[in-house]
C-alpha positions as CSV (number, residue, x, y, z in Angstrom):
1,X,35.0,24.4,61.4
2,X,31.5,23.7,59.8
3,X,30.5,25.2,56.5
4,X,27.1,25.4,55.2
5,X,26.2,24.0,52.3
6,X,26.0,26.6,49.5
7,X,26.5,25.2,46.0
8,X,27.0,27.6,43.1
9,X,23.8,26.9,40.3
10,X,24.8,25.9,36.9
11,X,24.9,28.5,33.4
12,X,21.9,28.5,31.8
13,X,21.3,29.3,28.2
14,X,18.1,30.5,27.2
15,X,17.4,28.9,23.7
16,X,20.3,27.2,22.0
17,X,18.5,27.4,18.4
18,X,18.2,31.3,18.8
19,X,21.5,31.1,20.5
20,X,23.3,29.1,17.3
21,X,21.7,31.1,14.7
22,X,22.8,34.3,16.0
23,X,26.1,33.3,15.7
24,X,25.5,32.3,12.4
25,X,24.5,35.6,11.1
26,X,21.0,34.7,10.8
27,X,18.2,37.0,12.1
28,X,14.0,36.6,12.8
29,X,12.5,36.9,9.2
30,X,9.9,39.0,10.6
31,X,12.8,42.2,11.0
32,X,14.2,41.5,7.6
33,X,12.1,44.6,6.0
34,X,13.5,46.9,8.5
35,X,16.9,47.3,8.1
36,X,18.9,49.3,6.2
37,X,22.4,47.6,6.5
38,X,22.0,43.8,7.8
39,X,23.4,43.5,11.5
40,X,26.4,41.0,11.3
41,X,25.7,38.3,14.3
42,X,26.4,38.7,17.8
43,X,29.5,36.4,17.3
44,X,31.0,38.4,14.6
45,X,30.5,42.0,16.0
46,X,32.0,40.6,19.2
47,X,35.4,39.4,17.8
48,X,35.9,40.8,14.1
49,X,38.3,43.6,14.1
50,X,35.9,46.1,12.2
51,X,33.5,45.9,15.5
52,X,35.4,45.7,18.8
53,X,37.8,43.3,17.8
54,X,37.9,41.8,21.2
55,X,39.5,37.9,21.6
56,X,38.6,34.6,22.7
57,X,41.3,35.1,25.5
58,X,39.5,38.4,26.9
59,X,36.1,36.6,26.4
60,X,35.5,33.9,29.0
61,X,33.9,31.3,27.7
62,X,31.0,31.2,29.9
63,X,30.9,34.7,29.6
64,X,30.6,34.3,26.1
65,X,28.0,32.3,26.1
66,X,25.8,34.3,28.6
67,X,26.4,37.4,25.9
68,X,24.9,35.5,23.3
69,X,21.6,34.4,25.5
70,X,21.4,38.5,26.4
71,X,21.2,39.9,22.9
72,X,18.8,36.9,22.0
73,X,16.4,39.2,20.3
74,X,13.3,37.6,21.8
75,X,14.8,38.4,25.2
76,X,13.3,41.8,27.5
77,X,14.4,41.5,31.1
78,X,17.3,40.6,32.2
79,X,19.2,39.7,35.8
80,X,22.8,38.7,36.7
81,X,23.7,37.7,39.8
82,X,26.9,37.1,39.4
83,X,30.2,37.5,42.0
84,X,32.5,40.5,41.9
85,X,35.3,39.9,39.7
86,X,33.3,37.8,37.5
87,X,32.6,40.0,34.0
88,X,29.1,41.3,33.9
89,X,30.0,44.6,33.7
90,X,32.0,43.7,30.7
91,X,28.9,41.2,29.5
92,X,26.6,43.9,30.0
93,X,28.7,46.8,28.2
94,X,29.4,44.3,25.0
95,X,25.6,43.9,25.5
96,X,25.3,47.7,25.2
97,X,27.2,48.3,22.4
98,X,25.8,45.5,20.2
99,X,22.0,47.2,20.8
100,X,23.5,50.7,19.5
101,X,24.8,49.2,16.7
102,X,21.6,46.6,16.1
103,X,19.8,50.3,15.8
104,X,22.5,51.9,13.8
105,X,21.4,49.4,10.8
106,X,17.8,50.2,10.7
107,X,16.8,52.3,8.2
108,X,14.7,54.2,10.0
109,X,14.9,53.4,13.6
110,X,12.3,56.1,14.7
111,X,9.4,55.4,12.6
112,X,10.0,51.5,13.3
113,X,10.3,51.5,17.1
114,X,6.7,54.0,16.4
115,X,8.1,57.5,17.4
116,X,7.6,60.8,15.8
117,X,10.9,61.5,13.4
118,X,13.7,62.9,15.2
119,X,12.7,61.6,18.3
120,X,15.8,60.8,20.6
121,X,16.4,57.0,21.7
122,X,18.2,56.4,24.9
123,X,20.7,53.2,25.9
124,X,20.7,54.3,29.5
125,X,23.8,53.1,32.4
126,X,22.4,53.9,35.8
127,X,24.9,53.2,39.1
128,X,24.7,53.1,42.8
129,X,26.5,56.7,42.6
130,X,28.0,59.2,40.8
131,X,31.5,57.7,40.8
132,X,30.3,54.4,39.6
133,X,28.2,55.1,36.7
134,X,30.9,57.2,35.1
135,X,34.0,55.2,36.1
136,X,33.0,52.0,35.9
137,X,29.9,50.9,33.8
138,X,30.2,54.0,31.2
139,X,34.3,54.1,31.5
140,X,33.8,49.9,29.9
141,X,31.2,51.0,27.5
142,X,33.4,53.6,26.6
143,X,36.4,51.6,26.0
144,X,34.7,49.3,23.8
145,X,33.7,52.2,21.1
146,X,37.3,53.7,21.3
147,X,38.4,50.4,20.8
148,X,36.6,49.4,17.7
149,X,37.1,50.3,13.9
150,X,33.3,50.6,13.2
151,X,32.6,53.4,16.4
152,X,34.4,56.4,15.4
153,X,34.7,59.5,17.4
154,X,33.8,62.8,16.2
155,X,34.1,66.4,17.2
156,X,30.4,67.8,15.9
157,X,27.5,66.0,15.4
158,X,27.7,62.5,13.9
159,X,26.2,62.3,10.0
160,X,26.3,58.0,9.4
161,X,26.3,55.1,11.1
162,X,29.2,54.3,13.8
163,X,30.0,58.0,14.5
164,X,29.8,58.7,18.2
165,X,30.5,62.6,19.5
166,X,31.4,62.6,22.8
167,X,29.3,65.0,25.9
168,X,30.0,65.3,29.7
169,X,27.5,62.4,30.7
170,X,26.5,61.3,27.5
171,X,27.5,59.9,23.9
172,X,25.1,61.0,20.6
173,X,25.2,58.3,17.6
174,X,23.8,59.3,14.4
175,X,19.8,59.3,14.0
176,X,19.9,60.7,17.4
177,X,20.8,57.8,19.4
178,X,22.1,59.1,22.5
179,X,23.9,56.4,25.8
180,X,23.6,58.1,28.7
181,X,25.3,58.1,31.8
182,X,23.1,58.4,35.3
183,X,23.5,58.4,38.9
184,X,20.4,56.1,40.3
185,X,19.6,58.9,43.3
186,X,19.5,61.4,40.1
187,X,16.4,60.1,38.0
188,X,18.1,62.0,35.4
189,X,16.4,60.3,32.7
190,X,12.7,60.6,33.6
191,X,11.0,61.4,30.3
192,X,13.6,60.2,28.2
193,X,12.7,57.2,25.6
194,X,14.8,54.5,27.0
195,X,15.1,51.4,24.3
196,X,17.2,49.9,26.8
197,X,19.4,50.0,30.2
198,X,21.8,48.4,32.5
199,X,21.7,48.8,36.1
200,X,25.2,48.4,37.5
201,X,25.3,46.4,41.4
202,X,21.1,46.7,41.0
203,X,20.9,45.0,44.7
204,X,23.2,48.1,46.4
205,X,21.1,50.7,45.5
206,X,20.3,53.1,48.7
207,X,18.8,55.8,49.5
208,X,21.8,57.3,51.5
209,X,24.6,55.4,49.6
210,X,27.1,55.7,52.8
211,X,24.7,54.1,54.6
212,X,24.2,50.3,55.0
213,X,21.1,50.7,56.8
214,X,19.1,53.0,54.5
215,X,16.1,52.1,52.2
216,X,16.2,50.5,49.1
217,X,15.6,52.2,45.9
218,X,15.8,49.5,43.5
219,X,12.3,48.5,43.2
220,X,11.6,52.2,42.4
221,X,14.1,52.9,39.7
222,X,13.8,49.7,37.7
223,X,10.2,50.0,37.9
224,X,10.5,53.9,36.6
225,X,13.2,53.1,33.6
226,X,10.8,49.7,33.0
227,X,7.5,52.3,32.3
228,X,9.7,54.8,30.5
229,X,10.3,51.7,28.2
230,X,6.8,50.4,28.2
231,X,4.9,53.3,27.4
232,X,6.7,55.2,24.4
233,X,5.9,54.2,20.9
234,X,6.0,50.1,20.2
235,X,9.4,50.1,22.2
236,X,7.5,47.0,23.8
237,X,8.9,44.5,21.0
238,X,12.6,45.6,21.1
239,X,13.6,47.1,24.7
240,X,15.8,45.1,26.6
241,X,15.8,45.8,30.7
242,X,19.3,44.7,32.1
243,X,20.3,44.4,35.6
244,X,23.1,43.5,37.2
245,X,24.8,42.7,40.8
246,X,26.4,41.0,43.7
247,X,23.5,39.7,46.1
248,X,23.1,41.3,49.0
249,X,20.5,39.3,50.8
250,X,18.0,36.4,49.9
251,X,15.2,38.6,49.7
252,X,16.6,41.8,48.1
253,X,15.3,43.0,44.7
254,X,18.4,41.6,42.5
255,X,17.3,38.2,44.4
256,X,13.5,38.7,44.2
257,X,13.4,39.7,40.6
258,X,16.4,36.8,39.8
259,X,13.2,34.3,41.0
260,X,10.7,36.1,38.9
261,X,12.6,35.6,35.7
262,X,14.0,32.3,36.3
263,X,10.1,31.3,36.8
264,X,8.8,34.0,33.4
265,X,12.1,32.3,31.3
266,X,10.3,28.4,31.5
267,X,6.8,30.3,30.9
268,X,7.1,32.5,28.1
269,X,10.9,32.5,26.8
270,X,11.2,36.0,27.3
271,X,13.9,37.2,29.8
272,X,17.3,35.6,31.2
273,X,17.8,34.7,34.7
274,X,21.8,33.8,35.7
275,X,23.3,33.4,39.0
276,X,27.0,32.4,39.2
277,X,30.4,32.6,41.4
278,X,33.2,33.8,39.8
279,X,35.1,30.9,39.8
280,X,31.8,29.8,37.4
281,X,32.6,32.3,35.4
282,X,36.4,31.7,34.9
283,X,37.3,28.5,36.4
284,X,40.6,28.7,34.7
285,X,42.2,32.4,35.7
286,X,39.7,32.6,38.6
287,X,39.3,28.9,40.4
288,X,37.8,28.7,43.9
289,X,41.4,28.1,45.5
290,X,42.7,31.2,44.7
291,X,40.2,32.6,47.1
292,X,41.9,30.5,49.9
293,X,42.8,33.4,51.7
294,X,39.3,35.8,51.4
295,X,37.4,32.5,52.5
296,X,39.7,32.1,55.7
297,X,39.4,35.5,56.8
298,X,35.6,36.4,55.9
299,X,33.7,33.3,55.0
300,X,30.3,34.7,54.7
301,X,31.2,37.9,53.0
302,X,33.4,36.3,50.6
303,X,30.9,33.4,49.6
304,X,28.2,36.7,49.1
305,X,30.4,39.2,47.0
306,X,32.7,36.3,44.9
307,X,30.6,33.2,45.4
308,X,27.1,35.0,44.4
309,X,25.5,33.5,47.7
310,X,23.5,35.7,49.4
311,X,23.1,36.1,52.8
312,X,19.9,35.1,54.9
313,X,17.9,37.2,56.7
314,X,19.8,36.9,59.5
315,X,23.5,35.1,59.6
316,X,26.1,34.7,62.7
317,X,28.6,37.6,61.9
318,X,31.6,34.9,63.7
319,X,31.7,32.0,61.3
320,X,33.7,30.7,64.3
321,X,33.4,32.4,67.4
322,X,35.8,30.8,69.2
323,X,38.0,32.6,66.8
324,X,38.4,35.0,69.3
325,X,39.5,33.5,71.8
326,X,41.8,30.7,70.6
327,X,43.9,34.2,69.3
328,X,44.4,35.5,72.6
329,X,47.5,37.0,72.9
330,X,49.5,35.3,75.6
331,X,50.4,37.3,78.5
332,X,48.8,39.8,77.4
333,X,46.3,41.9,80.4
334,X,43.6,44.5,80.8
335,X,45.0,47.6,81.6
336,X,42.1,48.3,83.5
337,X,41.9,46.4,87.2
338,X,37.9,45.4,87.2
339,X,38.1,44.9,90.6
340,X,39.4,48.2,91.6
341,X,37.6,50.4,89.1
342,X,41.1,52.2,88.1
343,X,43.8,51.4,86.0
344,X,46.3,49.1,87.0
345,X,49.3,50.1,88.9
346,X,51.6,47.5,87.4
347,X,51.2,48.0,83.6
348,X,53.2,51.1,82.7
349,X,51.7,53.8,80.0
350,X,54.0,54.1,76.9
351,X,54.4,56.6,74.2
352,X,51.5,55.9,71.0
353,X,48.8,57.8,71.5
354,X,45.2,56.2,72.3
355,X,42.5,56.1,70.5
356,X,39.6,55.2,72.9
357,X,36.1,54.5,72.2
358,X,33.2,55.0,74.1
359,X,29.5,53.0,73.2
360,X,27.8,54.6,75.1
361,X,23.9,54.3,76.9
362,X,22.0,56.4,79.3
363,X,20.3,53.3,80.8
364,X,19.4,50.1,80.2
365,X,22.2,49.0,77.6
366,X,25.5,48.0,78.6
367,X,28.7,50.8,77.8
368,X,31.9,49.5,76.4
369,X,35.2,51.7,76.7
370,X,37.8,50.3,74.9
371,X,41.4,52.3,74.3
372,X,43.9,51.0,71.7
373,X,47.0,52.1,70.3
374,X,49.0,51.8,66.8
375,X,50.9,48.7,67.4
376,X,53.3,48.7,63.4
377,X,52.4,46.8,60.2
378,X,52.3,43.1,60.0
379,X,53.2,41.2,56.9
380,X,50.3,39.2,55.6
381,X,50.6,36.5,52.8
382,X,48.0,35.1,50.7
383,X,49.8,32.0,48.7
384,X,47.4,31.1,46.7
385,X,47.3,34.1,44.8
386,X,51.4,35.1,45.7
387,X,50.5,38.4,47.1
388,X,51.5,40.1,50.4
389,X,50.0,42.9,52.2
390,X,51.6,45.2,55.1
391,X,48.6,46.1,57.2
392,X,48.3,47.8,60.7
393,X,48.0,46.3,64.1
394,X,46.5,47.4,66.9
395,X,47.2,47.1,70.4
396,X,44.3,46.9,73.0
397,X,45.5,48.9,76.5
398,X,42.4,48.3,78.4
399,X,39.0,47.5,78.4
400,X,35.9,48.4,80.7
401,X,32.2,47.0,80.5
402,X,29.7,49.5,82.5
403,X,26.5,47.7,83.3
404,X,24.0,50.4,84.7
405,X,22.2,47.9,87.1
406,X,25.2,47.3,89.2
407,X,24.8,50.7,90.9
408,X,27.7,50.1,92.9
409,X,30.1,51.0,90.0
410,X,31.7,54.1,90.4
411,X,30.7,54.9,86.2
412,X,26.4,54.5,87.5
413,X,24.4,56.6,89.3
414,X,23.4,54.6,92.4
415,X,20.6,56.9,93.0
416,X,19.2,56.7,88.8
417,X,21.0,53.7,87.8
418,X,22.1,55.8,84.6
419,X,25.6,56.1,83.2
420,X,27.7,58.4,85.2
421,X,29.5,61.0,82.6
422,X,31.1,62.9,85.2
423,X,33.1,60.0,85.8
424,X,33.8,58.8,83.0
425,X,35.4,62.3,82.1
426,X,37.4,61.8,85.2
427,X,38.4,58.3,84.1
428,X,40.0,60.1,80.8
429,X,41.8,62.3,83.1
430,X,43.1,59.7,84.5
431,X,44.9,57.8,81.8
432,X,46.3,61.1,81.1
433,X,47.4,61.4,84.2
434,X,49.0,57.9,84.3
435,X,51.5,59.1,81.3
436,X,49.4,58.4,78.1
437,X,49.0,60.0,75.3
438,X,45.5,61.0,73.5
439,X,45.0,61.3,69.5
440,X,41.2,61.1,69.5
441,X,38.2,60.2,71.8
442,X,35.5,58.4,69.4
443,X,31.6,57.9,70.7
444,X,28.8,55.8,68.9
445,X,26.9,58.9,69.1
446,X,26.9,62.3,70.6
447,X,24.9,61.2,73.6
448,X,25.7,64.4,76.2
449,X,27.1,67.5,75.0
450,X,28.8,67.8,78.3
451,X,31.1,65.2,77.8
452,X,32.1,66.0,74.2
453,X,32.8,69.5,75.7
454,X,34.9,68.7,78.9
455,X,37.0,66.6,76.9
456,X,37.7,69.4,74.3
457,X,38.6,71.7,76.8
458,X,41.1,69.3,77.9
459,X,42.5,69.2,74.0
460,X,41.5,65.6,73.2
461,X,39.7,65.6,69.6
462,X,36.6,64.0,69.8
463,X,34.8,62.0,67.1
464,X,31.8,60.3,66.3
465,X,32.1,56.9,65.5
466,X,29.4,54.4,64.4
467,X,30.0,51.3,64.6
468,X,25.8,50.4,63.6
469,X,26.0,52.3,60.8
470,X,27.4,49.4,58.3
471,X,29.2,46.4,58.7
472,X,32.5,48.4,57.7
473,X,34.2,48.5,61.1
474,X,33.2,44.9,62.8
475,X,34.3,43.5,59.2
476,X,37.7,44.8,59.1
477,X,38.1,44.3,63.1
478,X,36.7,40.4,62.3
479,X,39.2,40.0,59.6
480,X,42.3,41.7,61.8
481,X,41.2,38.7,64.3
482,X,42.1,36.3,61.7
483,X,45.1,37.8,60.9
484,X,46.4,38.1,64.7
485,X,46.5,42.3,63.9
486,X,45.1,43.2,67.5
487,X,47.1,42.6,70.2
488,X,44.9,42.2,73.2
489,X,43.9,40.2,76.4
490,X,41.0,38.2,76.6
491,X,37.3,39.8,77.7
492,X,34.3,37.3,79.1
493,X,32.0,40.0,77.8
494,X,33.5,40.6,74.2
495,X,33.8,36.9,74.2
496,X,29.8,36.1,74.8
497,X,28.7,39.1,72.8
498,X,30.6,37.7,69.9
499,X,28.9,34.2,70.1
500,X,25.5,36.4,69.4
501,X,26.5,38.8,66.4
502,X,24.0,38.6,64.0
503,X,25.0,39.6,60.0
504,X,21.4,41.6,58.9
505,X,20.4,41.1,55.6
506,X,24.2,41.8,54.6
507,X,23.7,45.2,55.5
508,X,25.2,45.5,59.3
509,X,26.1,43.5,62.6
510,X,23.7,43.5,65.4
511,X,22.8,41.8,68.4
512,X,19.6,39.5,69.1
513,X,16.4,40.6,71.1
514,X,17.2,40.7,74.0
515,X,20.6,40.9,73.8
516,X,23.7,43.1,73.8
517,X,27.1,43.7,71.9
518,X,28.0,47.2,73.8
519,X,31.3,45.6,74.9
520,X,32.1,44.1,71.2
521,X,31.3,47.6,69.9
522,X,33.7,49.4,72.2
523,X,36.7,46.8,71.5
524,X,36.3,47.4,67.6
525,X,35.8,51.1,67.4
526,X,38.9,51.2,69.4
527,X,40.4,49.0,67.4
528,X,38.9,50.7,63.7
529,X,40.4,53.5,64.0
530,X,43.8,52.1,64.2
531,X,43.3,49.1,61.3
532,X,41.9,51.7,59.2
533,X,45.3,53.6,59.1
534,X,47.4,54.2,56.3
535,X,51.6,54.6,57.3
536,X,52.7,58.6,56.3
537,X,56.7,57.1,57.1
538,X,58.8,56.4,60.3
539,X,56.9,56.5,62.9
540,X,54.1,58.4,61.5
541,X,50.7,57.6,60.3
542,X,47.4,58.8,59.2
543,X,44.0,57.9,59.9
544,X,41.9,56.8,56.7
545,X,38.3,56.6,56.8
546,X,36.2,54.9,54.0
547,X,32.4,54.9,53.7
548,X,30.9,51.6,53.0
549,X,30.9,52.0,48.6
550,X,34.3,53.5,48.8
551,X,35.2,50.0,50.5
552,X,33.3,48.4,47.7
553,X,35.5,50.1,45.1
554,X,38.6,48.6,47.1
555,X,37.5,45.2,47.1
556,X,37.1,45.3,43.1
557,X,35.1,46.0,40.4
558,X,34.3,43.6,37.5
């Protein structure tokens, strides 16, 4: 199989003088007038147990380093794109914490950042959703104060330096300092004065989060938290701008804004630029190997989320599309006798309920009806990591493609040349009819109301399933192909529609101009529903189904 080339870039450092005296304790002379206790160095605050006592064996090295370029006090804007897995959450959250406590020492951190006295300054941790910016980002920033003999919790409001009293979706420090915990869809901190914020998986945010396919708001909430930083008091000399994520695509903003800073770092020193794989991060615990098994199964994807390589515009969803047909099962048949337009007489129905999907068109595009059944678990190893999984398989029973210029089918109109609903109802009748069992009828979309009803009144559940959506279902059907988890016979259609899947900007799979995937789209909604089971015991199982940042969560956070 052929690889592209994708090399992982090396760590940069932004200045090792400001880097080394950091370390040493040392800070600009031009600050020395405004502190009231002197900051102990980045270094120090990062491992002595009166700060947050954290140790060289929790603190990659590279990590490490990458922390020290971030609270470089000359730095403003800052972008990691780094893999999942890989510790910028963790950077970014130590990152965090040390600006709190920077402001902590100053004697009088209003009048020197130029607000009126009183004022309320604002570390800000802004996520793709709800979940995430509490959970993750805040719940790591959290952990760090509870951890740390200098942070102490208390119950009312804090009177020196170090106490923290806990809110709902916020933490107050003395001299009101407050970090705050935000959804990005909320814009909960418009009119705050932000000194500085992280935005957690920057390149993910959405408009509709579920959706794969829905607008961007990243430009618009950095740019909003950026202004709320440049235009209160002299914030300008001392706000730090932090984002951080997995690439998506090569021209997303977490991408776009990476290049802008790489180029502002050589011209004027002030921001840091990183882009690295995990295994750059931790080449010891986390080496390339042990993502043997990811790499085999989802090349593309993994190289994106772990490897920091985003994808281009447009990528072939099939690394190798031959895949598909090299795991074939032997023997196995179509249920479904093309020739014939009915089911065929010599392949018995059995006792597991269908699932069967319907993609369906009213002209033009091709239809794919696809029905599968729950087929066990299958027992699959990854070595290099010596873990083992019990997933589902699924079983194709037949497949059908309806093309509505061959009039002569018995699913087209011959006198309209659209899709025939009436008999495809009376094809669902028939595989009842035949002895199978129905758990759920699934379409891409509700496209006739008569259809959805006729099949309720003969007590099938009917679903909607997209399969356009995201890249959620054609990712875990692709994988299941890997792993031999479906069970089915081999399709000429499925098989030249594959060759053609196109990965869009990392966002969902879709066909070429021109071309068509109706057939695909039928097999692995038939198939989704299955793979995306979880077992309830003997014999029993229930269907699961995760949105696209729920699947996210799965894969891991940092």
């Amino acid at each position: 199989m052929v690889r592209p080339k994708r090399q992982s870039e090396p760590i940069p450092i932004t200045n090792t003088l400001v880097v080394d005296s950091l370390v040493d304790g040392l800070l600009p002379a031009q600050l020395g007038s405004i502190w009231h206790t002197k900051p102990v160095s980045v270094n120090h605050f990062i491992f002595s147990p009166r700060y947050l006592g954290l140790t060289k064996d929790i603190v990659r090295p590279n990590v490490e380093k990458a922390i020290y370029s971030m609270c470089d006090p000359k730095i403003r804007e800052i972008m990691l794109i780094w893999g999942r897995g890989s510790g910028k959450t963790f950077a970014s959250s130590i990152v965090q914490a040390h600006g709190i406590y920077n402001i902590s020492c100053m004697a009088d951190p209003q009048r020197t950042l130029g607000l009126a006295p009183g004022t309320p300054i604002y570390f800000v941790n802004t996520a793709r959703n709800a979940r995430q910016a509490k959970d993750v980002l805040f719940a790591d920033f959290v952990a760090k104060l509870e951890h740390s003999q200098y942070f102490q919790e208390v119950e009312f409001e804090p009177t020196k330096p170090g106490e923290y009293q806990r809110l709902a979706q916020e933490i107050r420090f003395f001299k009101n300092i407050h970090a705050l915990c935000a959804n990005s869809a909320g814009h909960s901190w418009l009119g705050f004065h932000i000194l500085q914020f992280i935005c957690d998986e920057l390149c993910f945010y959405r408009v509709d989060d579920d959706d794969e396919s829905s607008e961007s708001t990243a430009h618009e909430i950095w740019d909003s938290l950026i202004h709320s930083c440049l235009t209160h008091g002299n914030f300008i000399d001392f706000y730090k701008a932090i984002g951080i994520s997995s690439p998506r695509f090569e021209d997303d903003f977490g991408m776009t804004k990476l290049r802008e800073l790489k180029n502002r770092q050589k011209s004027h020193g002030d921001c840091f630029a990183m882009k690295a794989a995990t295994w750059d991060m931790d080449p010891v615990k986390h080496p390339k190997s042990s993502y043997t098994f990811q790499l085999a199964r989802n090349y593309n994807r993994t190289m994106r989320d772990v490897g920091a390589v985003p994808m281009e515009s447009s990528d072939s969803f099939f690394e190798d599309p031959e895949i598909y047909k090299n795991n074939v099962t032997e023997g196995k048949i179509n249920g479904y006798d093309v020739s014939k337009e009915c089911l065929r007489e010599d392949v018995k129905a059995h006792d597991t309920p269908l699932h069967i999907h319907f993609d369906l068109s009213l002209k033009k595009d091709y239809c794919g009806v696809y029905g599968s059944h729950y087929a066990g678990m299958k027992r699959i190893s990854d070595e290099a990591n010596n873990k083992t999984y019990e997933l589902p398989v699924a079983e194709v029973d037949f497949g059908i493609t309806i093309k509505p210029k061959e009039r002569s089918s018995r699913f087209v109109r011959s006198t309209t040349g659209e899709v025939n609903y009436a008999e495809l109802v009376q094809f669902v009748r028939e595989v009842l009819q035949k002895g199978y069992k129905i758990d759920t009828v699934s379409f891409d979309r509700f496209q006739s109301a008569f259809i959805k009803q006729q099949l309720e009144d003969m007590d099938i559940e009917v679903t909607e399933l997209s399969v356009d959506k995201d890249d959620v279902p054609a990712t875990l059907c692709k994988e299941a192909i890997a792993d031999r988890r479906i069970v089915y016979f081999y399709d000429e259609e499925v098989d030249r529609q594959i060759h053609k899947l196109q990965w869009v900007k990392g966002k969902k799979v879709d066909h070429p101009k021109h071309g068509f995937k109706d057939t695909w789209d039928g097999f692995c909604g038939s198939a989704y529903r299955i793979l995306n089971a979880e077992e309830e015991g003997e014999g029993a199982f229930e269907f699961v189904t995760f949105t696209g940042s729920e699947l996210d969560s799965l894969i891991g956070e940092d």
